[in-house]
Every structure is written in structure tokens, then in C-alpha cells.
C-alpha positions as CSV (number, residue, x, y, z in Angstrom):
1,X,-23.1,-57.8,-54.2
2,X,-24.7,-53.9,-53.4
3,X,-22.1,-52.0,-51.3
4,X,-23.3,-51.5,-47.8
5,X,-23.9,-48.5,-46.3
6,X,-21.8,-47.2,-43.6
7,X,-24.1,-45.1,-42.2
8,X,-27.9,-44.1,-43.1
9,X,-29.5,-40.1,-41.6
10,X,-30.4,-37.0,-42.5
11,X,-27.6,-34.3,-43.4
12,X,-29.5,-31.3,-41.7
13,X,-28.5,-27.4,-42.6
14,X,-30.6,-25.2,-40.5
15,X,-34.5,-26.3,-41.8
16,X,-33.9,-28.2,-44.2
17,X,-33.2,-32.1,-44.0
18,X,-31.4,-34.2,-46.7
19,X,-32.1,-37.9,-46.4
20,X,-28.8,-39.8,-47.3
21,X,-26.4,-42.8,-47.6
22,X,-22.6,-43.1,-46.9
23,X,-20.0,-45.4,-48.3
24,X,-16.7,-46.2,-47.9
25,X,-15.0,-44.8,-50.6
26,X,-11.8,-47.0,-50.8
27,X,-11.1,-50.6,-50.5
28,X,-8.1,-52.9,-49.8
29,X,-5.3,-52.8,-51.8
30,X,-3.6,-55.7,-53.2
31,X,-1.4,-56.4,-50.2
32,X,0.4,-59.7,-49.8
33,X,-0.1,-61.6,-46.0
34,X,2.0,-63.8,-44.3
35,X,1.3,-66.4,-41.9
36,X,3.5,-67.9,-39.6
37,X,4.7,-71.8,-40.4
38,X,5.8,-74.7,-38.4
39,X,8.6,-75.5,-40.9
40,X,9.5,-79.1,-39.7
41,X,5.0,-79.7,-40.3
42,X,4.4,-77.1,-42.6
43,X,1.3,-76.2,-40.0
44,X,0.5,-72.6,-39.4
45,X,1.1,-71.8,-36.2
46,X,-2.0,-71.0,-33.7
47,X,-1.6,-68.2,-30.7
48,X,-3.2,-69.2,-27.4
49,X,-3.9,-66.8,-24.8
50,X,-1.4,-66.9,-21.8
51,X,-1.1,-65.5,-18.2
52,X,2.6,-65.5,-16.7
53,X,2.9,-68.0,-14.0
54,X,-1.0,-69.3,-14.8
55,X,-0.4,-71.3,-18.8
56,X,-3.3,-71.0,-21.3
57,X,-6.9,-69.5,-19.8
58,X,-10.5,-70.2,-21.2
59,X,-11.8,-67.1,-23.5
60,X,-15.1,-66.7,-20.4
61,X,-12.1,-65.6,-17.9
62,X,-11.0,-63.0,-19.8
63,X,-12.3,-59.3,-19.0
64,X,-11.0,-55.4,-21.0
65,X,-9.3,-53.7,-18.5
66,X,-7.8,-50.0,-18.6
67,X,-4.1,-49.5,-17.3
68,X,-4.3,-46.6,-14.5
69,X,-0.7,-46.9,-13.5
70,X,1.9,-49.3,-13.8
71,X,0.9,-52.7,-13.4
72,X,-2.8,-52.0,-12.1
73,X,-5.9,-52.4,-13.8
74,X,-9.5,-51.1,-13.4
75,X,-11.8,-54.1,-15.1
76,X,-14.7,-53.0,-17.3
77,X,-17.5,-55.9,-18.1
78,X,-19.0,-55.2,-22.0
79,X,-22.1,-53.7,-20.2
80,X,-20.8,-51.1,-18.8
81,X,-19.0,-50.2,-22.0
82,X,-22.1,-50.3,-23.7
83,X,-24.2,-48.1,-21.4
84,X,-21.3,-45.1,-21.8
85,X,-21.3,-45.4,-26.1
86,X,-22.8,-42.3,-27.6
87,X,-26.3,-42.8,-29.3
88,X,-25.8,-43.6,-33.1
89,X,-27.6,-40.3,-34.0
90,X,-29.6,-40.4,-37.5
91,X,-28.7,-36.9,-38.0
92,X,-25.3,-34.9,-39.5
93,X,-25.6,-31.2,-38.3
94,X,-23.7,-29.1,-40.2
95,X,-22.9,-26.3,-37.7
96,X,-19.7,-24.6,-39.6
97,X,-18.4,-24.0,-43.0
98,X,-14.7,-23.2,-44.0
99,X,-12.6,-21.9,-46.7
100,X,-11.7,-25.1,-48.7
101,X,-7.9,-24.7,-48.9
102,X,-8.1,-23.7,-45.0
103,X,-7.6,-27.6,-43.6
104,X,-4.5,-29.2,-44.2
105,X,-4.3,-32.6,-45.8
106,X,-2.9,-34.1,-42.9
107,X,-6.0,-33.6,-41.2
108,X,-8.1,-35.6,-43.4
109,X,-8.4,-39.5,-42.4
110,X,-10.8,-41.4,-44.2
111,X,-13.2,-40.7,-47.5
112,X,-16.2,-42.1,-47.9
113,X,-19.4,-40.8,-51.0
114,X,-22.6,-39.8,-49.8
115,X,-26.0,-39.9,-52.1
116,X,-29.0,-38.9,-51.7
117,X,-31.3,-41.7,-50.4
118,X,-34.4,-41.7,-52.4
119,X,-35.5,-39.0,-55.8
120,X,-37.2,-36.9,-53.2
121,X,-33.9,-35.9,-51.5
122,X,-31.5,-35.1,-54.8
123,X,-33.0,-31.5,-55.7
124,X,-32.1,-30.3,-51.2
125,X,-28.6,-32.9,-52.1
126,X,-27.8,-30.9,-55.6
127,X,-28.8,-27.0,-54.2
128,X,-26.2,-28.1,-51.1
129,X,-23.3,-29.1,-53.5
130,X,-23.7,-26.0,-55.7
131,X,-23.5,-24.2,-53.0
132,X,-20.3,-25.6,-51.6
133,X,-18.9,-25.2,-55.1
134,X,-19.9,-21.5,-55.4
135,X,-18.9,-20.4,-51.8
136,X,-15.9,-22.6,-52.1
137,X,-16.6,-23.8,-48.5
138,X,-16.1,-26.8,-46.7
139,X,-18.9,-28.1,-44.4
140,X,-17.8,-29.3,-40.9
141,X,-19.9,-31.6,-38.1
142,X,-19.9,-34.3,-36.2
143,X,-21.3,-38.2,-37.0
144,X,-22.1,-40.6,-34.2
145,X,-21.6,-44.2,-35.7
146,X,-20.7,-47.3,-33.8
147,X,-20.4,-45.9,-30.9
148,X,-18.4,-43.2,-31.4
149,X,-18.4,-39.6,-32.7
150,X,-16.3,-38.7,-35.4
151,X,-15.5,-34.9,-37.1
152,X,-16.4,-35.3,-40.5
153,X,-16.5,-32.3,-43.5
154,X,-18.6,-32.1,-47.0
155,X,-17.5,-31.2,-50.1
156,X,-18.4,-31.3,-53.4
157,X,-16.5,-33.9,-55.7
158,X,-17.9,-34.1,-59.6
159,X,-21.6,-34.4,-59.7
160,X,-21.5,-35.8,-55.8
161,X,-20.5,-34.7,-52.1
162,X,-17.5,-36.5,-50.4
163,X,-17.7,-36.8,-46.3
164,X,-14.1,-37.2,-45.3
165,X,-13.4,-37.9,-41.8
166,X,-11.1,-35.6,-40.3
167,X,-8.6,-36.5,-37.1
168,X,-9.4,-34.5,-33.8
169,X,-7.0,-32.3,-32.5
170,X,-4.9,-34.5,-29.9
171,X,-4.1,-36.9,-33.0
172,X,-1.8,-34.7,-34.4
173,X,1.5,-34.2,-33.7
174,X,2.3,-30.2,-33.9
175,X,4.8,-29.3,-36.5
176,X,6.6,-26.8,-35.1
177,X,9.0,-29.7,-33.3
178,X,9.7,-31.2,-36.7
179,X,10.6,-27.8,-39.0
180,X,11.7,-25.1,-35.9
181,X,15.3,-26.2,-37.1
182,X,14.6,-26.0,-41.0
183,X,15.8,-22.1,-41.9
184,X,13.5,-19.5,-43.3
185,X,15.7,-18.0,-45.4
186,X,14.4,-17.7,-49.3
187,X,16.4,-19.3,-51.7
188,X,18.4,-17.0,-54.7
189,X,16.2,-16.5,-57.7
190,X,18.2,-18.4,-60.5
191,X,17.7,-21.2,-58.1
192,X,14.3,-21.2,-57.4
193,X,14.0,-20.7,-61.7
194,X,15.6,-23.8,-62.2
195,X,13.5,-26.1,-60.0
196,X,10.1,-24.3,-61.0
197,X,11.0,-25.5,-64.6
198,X,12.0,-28.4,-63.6
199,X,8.5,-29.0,-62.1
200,X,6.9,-27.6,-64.8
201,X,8.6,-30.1,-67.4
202,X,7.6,-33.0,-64.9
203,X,4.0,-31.8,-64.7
204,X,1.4,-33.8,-65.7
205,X,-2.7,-34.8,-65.2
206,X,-2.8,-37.3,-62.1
207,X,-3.5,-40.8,-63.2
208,X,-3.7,-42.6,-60.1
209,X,-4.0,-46.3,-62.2
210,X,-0.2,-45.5,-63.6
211,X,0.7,-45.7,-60.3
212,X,1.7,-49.9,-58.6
213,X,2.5,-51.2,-55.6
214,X,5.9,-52.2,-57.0
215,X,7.0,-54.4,-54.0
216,X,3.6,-56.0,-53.6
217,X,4.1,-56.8,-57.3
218,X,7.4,-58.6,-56.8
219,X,6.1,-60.8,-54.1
220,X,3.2,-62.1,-56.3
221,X,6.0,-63.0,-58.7
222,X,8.4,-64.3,-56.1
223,X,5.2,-66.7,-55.0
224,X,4.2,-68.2,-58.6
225,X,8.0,-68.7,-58.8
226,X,8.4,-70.6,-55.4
227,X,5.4,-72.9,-56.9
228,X,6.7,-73.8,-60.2
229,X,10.0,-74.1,-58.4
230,X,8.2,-76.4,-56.1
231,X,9.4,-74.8,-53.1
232,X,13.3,-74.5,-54.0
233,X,14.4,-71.4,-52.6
234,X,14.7,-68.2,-54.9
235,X,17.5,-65.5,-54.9
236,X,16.9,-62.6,-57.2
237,X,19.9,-60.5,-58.2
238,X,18.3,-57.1,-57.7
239,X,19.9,-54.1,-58.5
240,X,20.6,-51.9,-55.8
241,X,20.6,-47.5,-56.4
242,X,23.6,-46.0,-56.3
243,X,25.0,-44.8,-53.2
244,X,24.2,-41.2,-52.6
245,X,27.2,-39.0,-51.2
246,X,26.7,-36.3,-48.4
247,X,25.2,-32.9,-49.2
248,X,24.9,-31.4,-52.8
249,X,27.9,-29.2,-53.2
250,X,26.6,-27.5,-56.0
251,X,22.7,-27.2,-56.2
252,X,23.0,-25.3,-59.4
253,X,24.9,-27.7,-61.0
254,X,22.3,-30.7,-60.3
255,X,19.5,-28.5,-61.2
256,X,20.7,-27.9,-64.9
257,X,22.0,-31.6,-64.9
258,X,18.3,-32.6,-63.4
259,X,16.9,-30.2,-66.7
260,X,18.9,-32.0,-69.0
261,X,18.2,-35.5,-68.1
262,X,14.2,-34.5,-67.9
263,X,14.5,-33.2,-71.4
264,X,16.3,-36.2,-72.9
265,X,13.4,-38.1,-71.5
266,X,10.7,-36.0,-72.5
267,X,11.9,-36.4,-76.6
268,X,12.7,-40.1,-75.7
269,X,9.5,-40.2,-74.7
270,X,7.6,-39.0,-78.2
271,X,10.3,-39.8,-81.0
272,X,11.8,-43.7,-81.4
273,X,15.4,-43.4,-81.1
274,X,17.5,-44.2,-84.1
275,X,19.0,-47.6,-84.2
276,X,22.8,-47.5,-83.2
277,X,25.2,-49.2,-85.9
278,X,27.2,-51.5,-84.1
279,X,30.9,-50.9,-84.5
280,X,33.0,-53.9,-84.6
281,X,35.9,-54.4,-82.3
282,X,39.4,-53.2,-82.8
283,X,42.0,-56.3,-82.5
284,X,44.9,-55.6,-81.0
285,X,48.2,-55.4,-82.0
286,X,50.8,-58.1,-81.5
């Protein structure tokens, strides 16, 4: 089944128009669901919808409303909701570029790919990401889609142009309430040695299919248990981290320790360790 296309326009910089497509560049993960269970049936259990004092209503009485203060209600019909939606333009103005390290990642929401729609548009779609790449810019505007309008920004990615959406400006909590009590002090120099090597030792390419939903794994395996078990509950000794105590008293100390444990690893990691003779057990005396 062709991916569909989240949105379908013209990407337009100044004169020149660049025909396009947009799509979704993620997917669901493997997340496990739950539904709810009668457990004297085994049924799922259904959700009605209730008014206090009233009992169940028909889905024709039921209306959006917007909370203006505490317990009152202005009532919108889907018409009027309608009417105030803003046009689903056919056209992604680019009105600003940016320095590409300039937005923080906390900005960015959403990615999707966007490709040129037909052979006529690739040469206007490839002079615009070479452009990007040489200027190092990001491209900013604004796409109306299902009745909304959403900040978006371009940038080259490989051989095509990703359109992230980015979050507006009242989504975002400010970070000065969060690190105002977090000191500015720099740390000493033999410190700050030690954990740059130890990031350096731990640095390596980013291989995002190394990388599993560990707990979402377990489930699966918890469920193909519970049906060979036939149902018979399952209790899995699991083994719990160590306790961790209050503050490190000596950073140093668990730096070089840190160092030395990331070493062992690393030649663990490329020579076989040599097979341990196995010492038999002393008996003791009578």
C-alpha cells in the first residue's frame, strides 16, 4: 500500500514555485495496548456516555462546548467551527531562513520528507537543498493543513529536504524556572579531563536499530507466556539495580573508576576472554 501524502502544494521562495509532496516520516512503534476486562465474563468493558443526575444520553444530544469559567459553557454547533478553520492553503512560503544550529531541539515536534512531485520540479527541489546545505540555513514558514496552521522549517537531509514541524512559542515552558538554581560555576580542569575521555571512549556512530523498547519487549514475552501457561498467572524474579546512595562524595574517584570499567569493556568487547580453570574446593578440617 503507497504512503499517503499528508499534504500536496507548492514550496514557494520568492518567484520560483516547487511543486511537492509531504509524508509522515515516522510510524508507530511497537507499543503493547491494554483493554479493560470484565473478569467474572472475560468481556471488554464498553464506556457509555453519562450526564450527572440525567444516566446515559443519545450521541444527537451531545454538542463541543468551551469552558469560560467555572462550570459554564458557551456551545459551539460543527458549523460554526467549520466556518472559523483557516483555508488549507496549497502553498508553503518560505519567508525566513536561520542559522541551522540556532533552534533548539526542543522546539522541533514532528518530521515528515518532502519530494518533489513530478520530474519537472526536482532541478527548483535540488538548487533549494544545495542551497540550504551551502548557507547552512534553515528555512522557516507556515503550512495550513486540516484546519489549522502549523510553523514548519526545511532542511536538507541526504539527497532530500525534511519539513519538521516546530512548536509555537506558548508551548514551551521557559527554562530559566527549571536551571535559575543549577550554579554557573565551571568545573576544575582534571575534572572536566576525565569525563571528556570518558565520553570520548563511549563515543560511537548512532545506530538507531541497536536501540529496543526493552519493556515493550518483556510484555510480548510476558503475553506468549500467559498463553502457553493458559492463563496461570506469571511472576518473574527481576533483578532490581542497586540502590544508589546520596551525593557522590568523591567525583574524581568515580570518574577514574567510570574510566576503568569502560576500558575493561571496550577489550572485552574485541578479545574472547580466556577460559577460567576451575579450582576445586578446599575441605575443611575436622
Amino acid at each position: 500500500m503507497a504512503a499517503r501524502a499528508y499534504w500536496q502544494g507548492q514550496i514557494r521562495l520568492a518567484l520560483v514555485s516547487i511543486p511537492v509532496e509531504v509524508y509522515s516520516a515516522t510510524r508507530s512503534g511497537a507499543a503493547i495496548s491494554f483493554s479493560q476486562i470484565h473478569e467474572p465474563s472475560g468481556k471488554p468493558i464498553n464506556y457509555e456516555k453519562v450526564v450527572a443526575g440525567i444516566g446515559p444520553v443519545d450521541r444527537d444530544e451531545i454538542v463541543k462546548g468551551y469552558e469560560v469559567s467555572r462550570g459554564e459553557y458557551v456551545l459551539l454547533d460543527d458549523d460554526e467551527i467549520e466556518a472559523v478553520k483557516i483555508e488549507s492553503r496549497k502553498t508553503l512560503e518560505l519567508v525566513q531562513f536561520v542559522d541551522a544550529d540556532e533552534i533548539e531541539p526542543l522546539w522541533y515536534e514532528k518530521p515528515f520528507y518532502v519530494v518533489p512531485a513530478d520530474d519537472l520540479a526536482e532541478e527548483a527541489y535540488v538548487v533549494l537543498r544545495e542551497a540550504l546545505r551551502a548557507a547552512r540555513k534553515v528555512a522557516l514558514g507556515q503550512l495550513s493543513v486540516r484546519g489549522r496552521e502549523q510553523l514548519v522549517s526545511l532542511k536538507p537531509c541526504g539527497r532530500g529536504i525534511v519539513l519538521e514541524v516546530l512548536r509555537y512559542a506558548d508551548e514551551v515552558h521557559k527554562a530559566r524556572g527549571f536551571f535559575a538554581e543549577i550554579p554557573e560555576d565551571a568545573p576544575s580542569e582534571d575534572l572536566l579531563d576525565l569525563a571528556t575521555t570518558l565520553i570520548e571512549k563511549k563515543s560511537a556512530p548512532f545506530k538507531p536499530e541497536e536501540f529496543h523498547d526493552r519493556y515493550v519487549d518483556a510484555l510480548h514475552r510476558l503475553v506468549e507466556k500467559k498463553v502457553k501457561a493458559r492463563g496461570r498467572k506469571i511472576l518473574e524474579d527481576v533483578s532490581e539495580p542497586a540502590p544508589r546512595g546520596g551525593n557522590v562524595i568523591d567525583l574524581m574517584a568515580a570518574l577514574k573508576k567510570s574510566l576503568g570499567s569502560s576500558a575493561k569493556d571496550g577489550k572485552e568487547g574485541t578479545a574472547e576472554a580466556a577460559p577460567k580453570k576451575r579450582v576445586p574446593p578446599r575441605r575443611k578440617k575436622a
